[in-house]
N, CA, C and O atoms as a GROMACS GRO file, in nm:
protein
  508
    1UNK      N    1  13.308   8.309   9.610
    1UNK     CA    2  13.244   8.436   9.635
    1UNK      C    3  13.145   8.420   9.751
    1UNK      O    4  13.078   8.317   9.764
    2UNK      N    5  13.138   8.519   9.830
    2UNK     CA    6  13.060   8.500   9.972
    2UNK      C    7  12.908   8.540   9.949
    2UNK      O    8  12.870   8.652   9.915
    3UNK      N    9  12.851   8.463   9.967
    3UNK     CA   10  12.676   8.556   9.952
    3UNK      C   11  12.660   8.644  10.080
    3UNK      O   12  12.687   8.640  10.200
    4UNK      N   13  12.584   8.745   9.962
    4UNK     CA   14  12.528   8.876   9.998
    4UNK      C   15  12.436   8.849  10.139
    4UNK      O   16  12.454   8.848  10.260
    5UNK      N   17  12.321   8.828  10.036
    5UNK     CA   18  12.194   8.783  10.129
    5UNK      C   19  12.184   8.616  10.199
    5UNK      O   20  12.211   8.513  10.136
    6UNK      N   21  12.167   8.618  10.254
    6UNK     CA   22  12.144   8.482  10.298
    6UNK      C   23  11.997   8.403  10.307
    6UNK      O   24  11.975   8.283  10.290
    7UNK      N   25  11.902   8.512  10.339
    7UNK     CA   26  11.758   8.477  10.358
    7UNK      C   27  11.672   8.535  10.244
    7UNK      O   28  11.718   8.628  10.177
    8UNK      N   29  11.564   8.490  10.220
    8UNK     CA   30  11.475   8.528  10.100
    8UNK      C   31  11.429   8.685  10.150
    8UNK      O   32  11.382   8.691  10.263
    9UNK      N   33  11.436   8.778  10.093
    9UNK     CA   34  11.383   8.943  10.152
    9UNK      C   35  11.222   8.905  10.203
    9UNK      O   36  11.181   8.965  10.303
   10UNK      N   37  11.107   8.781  10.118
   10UNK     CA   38  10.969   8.820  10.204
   10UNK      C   39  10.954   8.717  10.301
   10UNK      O   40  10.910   8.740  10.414
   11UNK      N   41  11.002   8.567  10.249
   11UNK     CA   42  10.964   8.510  10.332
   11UNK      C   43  11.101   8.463  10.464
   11UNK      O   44  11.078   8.398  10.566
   12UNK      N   45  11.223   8.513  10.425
   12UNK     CA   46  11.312   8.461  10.521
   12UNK      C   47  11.379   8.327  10.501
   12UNK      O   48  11.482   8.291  10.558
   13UNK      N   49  11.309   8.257  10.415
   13UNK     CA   50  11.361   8.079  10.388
   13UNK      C   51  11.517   8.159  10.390
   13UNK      O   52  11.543   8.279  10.387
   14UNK      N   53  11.626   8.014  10.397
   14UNK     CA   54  11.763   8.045  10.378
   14UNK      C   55  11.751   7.988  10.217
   14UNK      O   56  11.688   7.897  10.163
   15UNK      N   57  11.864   8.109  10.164
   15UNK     CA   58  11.816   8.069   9.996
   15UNK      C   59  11.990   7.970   9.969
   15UNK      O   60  12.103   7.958  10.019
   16UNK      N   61  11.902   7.919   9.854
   16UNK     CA   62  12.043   7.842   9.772
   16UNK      C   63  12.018   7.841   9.669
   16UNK      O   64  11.910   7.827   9.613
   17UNK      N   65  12.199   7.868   9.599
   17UNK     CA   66  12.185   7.913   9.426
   17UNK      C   67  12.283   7.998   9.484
   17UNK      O   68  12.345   8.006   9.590
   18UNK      N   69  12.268   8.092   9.310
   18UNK     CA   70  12.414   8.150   9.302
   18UNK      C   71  12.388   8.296   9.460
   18UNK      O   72  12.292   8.314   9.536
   19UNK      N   73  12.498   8.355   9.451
   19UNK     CA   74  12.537   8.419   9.564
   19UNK      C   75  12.460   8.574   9.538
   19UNK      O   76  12.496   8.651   9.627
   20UNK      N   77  12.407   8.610   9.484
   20UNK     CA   78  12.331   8.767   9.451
   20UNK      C   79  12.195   8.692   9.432
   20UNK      O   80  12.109   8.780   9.422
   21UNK      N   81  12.135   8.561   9.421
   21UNK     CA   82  11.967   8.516   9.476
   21UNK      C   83  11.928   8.608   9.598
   21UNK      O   84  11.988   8.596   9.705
   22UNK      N   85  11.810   8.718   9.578
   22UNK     CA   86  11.774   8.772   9.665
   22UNK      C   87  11.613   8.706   9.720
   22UNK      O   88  11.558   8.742   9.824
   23UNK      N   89  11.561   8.609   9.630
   23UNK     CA   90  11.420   8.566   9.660
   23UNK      C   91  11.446   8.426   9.617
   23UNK      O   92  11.505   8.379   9.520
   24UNK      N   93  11.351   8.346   9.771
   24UNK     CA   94  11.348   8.179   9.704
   24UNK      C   95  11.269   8.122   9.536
   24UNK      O   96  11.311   8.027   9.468
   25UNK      N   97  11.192   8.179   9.514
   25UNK     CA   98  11.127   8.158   9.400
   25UNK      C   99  11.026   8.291   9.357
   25UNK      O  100  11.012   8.389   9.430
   26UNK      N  101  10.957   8.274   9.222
   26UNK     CA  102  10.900   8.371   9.195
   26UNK      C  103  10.800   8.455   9.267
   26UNK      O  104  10.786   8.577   9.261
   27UNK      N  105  10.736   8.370   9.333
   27UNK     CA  106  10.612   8.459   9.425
   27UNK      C  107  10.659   8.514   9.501
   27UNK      O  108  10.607   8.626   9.504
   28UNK      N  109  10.756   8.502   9.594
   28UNK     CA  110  10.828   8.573   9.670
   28UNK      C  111  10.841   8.689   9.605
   28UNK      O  112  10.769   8.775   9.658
   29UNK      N  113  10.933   8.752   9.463
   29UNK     CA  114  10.989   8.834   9.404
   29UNK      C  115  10.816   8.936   9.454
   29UNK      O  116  10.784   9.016   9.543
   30UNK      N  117  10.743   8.865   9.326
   30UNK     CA  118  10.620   8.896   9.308
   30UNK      C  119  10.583   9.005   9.485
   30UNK      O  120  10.581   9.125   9.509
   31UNK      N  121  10.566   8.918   9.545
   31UNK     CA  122  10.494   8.944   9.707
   31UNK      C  123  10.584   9.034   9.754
   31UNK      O  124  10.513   9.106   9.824
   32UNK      N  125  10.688   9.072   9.759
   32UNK     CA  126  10.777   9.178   9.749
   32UNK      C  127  10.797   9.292   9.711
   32UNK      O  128  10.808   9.391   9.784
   33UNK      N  129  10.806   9.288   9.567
   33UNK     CA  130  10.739   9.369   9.503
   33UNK      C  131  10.627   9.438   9.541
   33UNK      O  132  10.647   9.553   9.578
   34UNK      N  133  10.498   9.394   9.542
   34UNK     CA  134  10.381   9.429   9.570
   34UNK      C  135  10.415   9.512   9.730
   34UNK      O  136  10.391   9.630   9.754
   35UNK      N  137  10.466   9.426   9.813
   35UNK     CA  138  10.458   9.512   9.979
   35UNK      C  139  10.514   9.643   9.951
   35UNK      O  140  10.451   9.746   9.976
   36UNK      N  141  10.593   9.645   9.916
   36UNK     CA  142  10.728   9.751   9.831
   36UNK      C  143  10.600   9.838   9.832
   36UNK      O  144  10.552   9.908   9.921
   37UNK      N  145  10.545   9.802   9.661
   37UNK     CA  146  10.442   9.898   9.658
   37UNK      C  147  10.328   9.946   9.708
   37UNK      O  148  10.264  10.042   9.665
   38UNK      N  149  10.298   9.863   9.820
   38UNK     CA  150  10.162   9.957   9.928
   38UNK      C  151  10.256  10.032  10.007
   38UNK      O  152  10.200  10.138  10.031
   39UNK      N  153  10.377  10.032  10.063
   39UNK     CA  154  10.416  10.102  10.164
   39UNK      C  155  10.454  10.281  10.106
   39UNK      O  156  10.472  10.380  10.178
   40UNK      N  157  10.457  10.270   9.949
   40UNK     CA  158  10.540  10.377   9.929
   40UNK      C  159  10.410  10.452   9.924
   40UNK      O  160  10.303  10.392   9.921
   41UNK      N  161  10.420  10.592   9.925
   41UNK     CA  162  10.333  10.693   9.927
   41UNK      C  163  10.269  10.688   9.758
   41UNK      O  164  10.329  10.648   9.658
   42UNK      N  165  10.099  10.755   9.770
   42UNK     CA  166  10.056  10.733   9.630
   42UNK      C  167  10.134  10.821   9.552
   42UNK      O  168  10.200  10.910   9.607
   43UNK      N  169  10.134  10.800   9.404
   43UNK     CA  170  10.192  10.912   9.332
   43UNK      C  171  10.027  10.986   9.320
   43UNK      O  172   9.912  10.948   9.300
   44UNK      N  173  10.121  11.142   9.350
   44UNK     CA  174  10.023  11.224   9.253
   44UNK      C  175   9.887  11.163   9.164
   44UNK      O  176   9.775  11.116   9.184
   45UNK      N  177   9.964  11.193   9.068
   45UNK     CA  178   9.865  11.111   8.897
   45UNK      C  179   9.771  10.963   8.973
   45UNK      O  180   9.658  10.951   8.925
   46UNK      N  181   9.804  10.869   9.069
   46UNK     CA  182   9.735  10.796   9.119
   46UNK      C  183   9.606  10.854   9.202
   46UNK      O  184   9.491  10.813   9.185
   47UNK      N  185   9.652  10.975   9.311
   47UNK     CA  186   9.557  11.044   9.382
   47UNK      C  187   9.424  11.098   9.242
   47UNK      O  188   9.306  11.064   9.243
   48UNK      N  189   9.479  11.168   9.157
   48UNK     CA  190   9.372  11.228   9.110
   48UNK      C  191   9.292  11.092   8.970
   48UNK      O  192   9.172  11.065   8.975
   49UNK      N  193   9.362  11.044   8.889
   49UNK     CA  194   9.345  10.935   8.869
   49UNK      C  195   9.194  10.852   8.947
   49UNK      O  196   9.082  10.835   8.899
   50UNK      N  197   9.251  10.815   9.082
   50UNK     CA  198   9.131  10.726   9.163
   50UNK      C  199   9.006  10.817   9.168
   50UNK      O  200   8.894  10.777   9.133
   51UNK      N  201   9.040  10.978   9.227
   51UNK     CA  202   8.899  11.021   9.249
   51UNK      C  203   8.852  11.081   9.102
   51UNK      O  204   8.732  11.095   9.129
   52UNK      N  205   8.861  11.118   8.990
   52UNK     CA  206   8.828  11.101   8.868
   52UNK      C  207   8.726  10.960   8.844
   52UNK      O  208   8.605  10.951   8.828
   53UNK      N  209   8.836  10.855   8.848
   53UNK     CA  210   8.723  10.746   8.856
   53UNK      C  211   8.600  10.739   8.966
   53UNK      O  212   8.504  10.673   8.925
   54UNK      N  213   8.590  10.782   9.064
   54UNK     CA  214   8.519  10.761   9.179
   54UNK      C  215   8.418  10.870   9.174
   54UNK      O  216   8.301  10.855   9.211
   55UNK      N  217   8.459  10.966   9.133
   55UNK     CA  218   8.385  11.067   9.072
   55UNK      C  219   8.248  11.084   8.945
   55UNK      O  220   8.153  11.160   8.936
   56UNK      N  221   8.293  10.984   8.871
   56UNK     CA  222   8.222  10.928   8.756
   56UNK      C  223   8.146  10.821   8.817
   56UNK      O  224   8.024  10.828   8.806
   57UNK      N  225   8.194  10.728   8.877
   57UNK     CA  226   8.147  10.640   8.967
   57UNK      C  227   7.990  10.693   8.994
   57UNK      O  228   7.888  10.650   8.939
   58UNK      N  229   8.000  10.780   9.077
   58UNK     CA  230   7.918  10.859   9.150
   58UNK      C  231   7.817  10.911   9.059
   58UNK      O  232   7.697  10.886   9.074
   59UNK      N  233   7.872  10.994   8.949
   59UNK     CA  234   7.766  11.075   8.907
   59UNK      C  235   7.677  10.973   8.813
   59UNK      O  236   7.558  10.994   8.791
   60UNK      N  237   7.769  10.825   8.743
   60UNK     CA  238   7.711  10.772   8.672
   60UNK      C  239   7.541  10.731   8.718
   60UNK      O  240   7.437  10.723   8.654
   61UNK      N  241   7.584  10.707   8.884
   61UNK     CA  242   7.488  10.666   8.953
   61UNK      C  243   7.370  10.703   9.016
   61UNK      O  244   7.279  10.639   9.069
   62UNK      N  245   7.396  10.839   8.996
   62UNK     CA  246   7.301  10.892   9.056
   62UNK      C  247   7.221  10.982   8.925
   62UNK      O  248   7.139  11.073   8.941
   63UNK      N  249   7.264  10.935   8.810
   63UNK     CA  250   7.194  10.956   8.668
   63UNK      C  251   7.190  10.875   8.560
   63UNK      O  252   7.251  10.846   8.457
   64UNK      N  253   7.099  10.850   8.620
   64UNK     CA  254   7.055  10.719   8.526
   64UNK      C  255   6.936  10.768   8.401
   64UNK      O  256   6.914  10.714   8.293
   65UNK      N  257   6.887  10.861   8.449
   65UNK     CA  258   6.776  10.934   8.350
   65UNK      C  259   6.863  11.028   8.247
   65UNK      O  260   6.798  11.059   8.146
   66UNK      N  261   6.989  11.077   8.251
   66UNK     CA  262   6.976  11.195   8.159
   66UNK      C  263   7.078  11.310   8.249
   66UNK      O  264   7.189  11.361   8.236
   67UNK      N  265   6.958  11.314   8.350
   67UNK     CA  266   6.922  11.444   8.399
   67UNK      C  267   6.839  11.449   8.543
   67UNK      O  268   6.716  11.456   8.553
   68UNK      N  269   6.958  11.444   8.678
   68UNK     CA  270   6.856  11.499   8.785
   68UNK      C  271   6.921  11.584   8.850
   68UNK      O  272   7.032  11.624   8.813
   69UNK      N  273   6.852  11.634   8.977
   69UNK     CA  274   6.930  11.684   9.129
   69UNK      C  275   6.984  11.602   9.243
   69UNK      O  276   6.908  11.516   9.288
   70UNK      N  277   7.084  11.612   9.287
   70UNK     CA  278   7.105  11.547   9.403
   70UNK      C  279   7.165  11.654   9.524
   70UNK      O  280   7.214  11.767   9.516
   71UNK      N  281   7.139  11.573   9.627
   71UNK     CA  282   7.158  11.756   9.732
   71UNK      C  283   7.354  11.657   9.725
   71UNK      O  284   7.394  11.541   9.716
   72UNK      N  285   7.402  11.772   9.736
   72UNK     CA  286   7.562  11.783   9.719
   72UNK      C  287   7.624  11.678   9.876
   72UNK      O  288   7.725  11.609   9.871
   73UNK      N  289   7.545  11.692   9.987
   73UNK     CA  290   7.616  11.651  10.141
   73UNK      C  291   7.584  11.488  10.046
   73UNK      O  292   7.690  11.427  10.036
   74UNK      N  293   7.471  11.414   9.982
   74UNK     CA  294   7.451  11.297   9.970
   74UNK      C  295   7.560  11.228   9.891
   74UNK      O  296   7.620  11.130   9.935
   75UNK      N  297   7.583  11.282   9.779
   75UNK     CA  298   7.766  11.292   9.687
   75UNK      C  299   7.858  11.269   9.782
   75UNK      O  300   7.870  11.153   9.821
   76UNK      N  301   7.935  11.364   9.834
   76UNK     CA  302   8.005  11.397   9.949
   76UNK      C  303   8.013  11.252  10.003
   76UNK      O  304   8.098  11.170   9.966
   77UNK      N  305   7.930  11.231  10.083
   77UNK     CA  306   7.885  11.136  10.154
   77UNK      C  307   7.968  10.985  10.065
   77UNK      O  308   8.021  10.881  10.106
   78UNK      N  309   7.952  11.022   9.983
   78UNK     CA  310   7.985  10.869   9.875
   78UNK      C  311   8.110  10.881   9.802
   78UNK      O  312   8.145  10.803   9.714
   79UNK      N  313   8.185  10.996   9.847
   79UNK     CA  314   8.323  11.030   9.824
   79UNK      C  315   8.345  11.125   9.704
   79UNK      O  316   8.458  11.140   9.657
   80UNK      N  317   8.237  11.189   9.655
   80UNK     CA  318   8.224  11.295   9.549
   80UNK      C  319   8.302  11.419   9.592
   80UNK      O  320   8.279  11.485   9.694
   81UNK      N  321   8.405  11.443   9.494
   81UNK     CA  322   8.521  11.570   9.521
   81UNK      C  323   8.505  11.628   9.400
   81UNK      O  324   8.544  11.572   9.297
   82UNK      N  325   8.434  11.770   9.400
   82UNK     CA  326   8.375  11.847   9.247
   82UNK      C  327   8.541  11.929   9.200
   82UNK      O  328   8.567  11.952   9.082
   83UNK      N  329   8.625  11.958   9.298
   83UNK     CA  330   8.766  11.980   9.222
   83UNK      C  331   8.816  11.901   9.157
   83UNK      O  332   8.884  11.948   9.065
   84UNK      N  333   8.811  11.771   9.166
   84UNK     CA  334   8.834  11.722   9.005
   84UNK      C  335   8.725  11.655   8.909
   84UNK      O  336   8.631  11.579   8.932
   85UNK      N  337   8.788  11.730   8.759
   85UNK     CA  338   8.671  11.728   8.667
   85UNK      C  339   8.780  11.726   8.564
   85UNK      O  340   8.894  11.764   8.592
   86UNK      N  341   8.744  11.678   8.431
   86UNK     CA  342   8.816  11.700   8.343
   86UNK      C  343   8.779  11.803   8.166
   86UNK      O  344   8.828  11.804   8.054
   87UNK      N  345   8.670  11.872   8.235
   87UNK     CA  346   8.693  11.957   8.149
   87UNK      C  347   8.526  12.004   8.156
   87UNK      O  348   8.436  11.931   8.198
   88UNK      N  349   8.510  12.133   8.109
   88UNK     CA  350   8.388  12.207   8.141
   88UNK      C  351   8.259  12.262   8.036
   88UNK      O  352   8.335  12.314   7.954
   89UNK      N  353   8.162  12.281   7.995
   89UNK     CA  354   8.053  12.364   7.920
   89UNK      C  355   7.983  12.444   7.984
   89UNK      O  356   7.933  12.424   8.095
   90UNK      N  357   7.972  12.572   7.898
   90UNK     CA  358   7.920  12.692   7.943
   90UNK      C  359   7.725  12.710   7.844
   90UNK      O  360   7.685  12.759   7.739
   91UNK      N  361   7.670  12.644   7.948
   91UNK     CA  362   7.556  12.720   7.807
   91UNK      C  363   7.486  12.866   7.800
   91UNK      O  364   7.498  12.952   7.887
   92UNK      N  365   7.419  12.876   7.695
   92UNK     CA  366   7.366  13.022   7.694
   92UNK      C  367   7.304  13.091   7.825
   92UNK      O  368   7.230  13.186   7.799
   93UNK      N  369   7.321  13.060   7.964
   93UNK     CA  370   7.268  13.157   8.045
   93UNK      C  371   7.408  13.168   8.111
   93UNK      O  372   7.418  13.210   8.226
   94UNK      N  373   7.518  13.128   8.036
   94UNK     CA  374   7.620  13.151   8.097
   94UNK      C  375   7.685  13.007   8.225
   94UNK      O  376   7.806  12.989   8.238
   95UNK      N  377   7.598  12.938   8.290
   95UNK     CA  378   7.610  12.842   8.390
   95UNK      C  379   7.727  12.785   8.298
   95UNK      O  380   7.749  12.778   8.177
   96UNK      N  381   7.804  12.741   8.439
   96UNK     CA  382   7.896  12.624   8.376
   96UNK      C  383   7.928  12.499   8.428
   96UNK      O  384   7.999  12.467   8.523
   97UNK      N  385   7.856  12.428   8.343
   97UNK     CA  386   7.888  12.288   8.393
   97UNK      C  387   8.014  12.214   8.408
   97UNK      O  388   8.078  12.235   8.304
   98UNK      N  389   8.090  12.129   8.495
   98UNK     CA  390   8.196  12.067   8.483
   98UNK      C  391   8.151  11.919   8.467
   98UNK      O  392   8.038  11.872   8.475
   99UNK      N  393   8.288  11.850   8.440
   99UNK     CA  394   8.261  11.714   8.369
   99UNK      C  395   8.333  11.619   8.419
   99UNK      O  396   8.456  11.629   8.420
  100UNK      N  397   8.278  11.526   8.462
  100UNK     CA  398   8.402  11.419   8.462
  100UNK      C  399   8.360  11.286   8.364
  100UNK      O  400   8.286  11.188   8.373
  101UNK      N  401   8.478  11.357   8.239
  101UNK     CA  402   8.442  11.231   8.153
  101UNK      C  403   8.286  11.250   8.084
  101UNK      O  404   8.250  11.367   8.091
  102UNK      N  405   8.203  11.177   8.032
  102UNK     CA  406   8.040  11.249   8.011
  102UNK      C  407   7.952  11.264   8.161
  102UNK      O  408   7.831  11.282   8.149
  103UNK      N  409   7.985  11.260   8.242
  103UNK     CA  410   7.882  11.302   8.354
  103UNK      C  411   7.913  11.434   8.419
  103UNK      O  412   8.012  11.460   8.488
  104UNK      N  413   7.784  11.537   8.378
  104UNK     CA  414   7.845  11.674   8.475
  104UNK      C  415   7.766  11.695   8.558
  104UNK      O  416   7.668  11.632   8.597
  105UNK      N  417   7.799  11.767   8.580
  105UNK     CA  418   7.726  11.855   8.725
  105UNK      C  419   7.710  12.021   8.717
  105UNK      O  420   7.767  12.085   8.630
  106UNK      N  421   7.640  12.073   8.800
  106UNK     CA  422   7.638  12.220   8.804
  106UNK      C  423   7.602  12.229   8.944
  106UNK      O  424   7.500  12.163   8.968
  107UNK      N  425   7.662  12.300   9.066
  107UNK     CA  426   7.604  12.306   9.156
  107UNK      C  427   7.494  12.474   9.177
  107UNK      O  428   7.501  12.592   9.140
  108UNK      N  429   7.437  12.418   9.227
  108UNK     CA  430   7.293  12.507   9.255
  108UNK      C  431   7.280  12.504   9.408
  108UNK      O  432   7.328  12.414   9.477
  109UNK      N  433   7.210  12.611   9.457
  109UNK     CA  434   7.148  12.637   9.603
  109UNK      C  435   6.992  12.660   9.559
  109UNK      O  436   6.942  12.755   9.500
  110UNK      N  437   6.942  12.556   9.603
  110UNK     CA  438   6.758  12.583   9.634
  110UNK      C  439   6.766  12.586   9.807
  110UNK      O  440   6.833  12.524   9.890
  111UNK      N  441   6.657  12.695   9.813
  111UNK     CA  442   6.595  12.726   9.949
  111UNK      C  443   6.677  12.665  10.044
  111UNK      O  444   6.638  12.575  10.119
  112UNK      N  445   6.801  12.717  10.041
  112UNK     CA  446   6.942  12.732  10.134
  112UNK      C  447   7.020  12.617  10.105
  112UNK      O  448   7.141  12.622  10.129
  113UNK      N  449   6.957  12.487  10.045
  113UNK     CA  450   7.043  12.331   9.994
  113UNK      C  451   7.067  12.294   9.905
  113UNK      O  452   6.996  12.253   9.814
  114UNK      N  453   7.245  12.308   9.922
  114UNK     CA  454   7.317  12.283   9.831
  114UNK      C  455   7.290  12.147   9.778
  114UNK      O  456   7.273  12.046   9.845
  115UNK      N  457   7.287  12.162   9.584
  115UNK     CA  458   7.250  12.073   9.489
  115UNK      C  459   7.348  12.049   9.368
  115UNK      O  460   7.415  12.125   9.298
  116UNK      N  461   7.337  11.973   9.369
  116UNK     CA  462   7.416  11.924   9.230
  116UNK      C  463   7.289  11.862   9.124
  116UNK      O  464   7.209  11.769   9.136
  117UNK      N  465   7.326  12.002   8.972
  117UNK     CA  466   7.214  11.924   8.886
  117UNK      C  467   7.329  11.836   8.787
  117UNK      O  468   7.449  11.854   8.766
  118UNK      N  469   7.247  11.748   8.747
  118UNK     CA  470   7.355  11.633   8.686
  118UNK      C  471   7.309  11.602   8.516
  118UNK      O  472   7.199  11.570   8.470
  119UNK      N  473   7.412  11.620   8.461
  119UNK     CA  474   7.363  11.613   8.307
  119UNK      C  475   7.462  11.508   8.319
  119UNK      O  476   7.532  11.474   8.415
  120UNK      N  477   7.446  11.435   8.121
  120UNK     CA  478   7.538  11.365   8.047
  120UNK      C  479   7.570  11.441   7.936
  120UNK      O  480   7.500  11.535   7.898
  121UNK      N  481   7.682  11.402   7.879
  121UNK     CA  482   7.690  11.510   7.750
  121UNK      C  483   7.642  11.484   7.631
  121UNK      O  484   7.655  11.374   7.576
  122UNK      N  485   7.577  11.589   7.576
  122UNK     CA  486   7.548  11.567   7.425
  122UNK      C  487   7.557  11.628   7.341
  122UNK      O  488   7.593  11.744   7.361
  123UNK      N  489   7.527  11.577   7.188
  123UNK     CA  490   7.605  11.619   7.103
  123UNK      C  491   7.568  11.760   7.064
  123UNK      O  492   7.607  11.807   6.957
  124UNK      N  493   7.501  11.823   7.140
  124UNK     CA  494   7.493  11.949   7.113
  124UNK      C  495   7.573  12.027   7.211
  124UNK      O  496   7.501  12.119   7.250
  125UNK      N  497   7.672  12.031   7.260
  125UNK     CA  498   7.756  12.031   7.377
  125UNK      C  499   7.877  12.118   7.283
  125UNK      O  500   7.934  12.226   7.294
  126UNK      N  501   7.879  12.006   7.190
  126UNK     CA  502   8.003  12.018   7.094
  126UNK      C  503   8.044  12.182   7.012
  126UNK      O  504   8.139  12.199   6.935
  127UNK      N  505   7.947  12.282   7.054
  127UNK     CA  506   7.923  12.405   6.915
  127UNK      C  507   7.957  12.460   7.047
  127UNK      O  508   7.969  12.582   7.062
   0.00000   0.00000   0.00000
């Protein structure tokens, strides 16, 4: 039977063994694999996925008390995207906070600058 491939697909070595060996040894497969997967486009669920995390990231950090303001361009700045959130609370003046995960936000305008006030959730959240 004639082999297919002749060379390893990452590194090129000439392979030997049976005739359908497409990689000299495992890391190759491995390192292959992997290039494979940076070249292909992100999925979806990966895009929102990362900024969800990066998102939390963010707010974890910039609330460390509870409870502050941060002007919104400084977020931004640190890769904060308020379209994704995973789920929202409305309290009695109506405001609605969004969430990512326990860290929310509410954005606000003081004296023309845009703010993000930043809560955590609690268990009074829940009613």
């Amino acid at each position: 039977m004639k082999r297919l491939q002749s060379n390893c697909l990452y590194c090129q070595k000439e392979l030997v063994g049976r005739t359908d060996k497409k990689y000299c040894d495992p890391q190759c497969k491995s390192a292959y694999q992997y290039m494979l997967t940076k070249e292909r486009p992100q999925r979806f669920y990966n895009k929102v996925d990362n900024q969800l995390k990066l998102n939390r990231k963010i707010l974890k950090n910039y609330n460390k008390a509870g409870k502050a303001t941060v002007r919104a361009s400084i977020l931004k700045l640190e890769g904060f995207d308020s379209n994704f959130f995973t789920h929202y609370w409305k309290n009695k003046k109506g405001e609605v906070y969004l969430f990512v995960y326990e860290y929310g936000f509410l954005k606000v305008n003081e004296r023309s600058v845009d703010k993000y006030v930043l809560v955590k959730w609690q268990d009074y959240m829940n009613h």
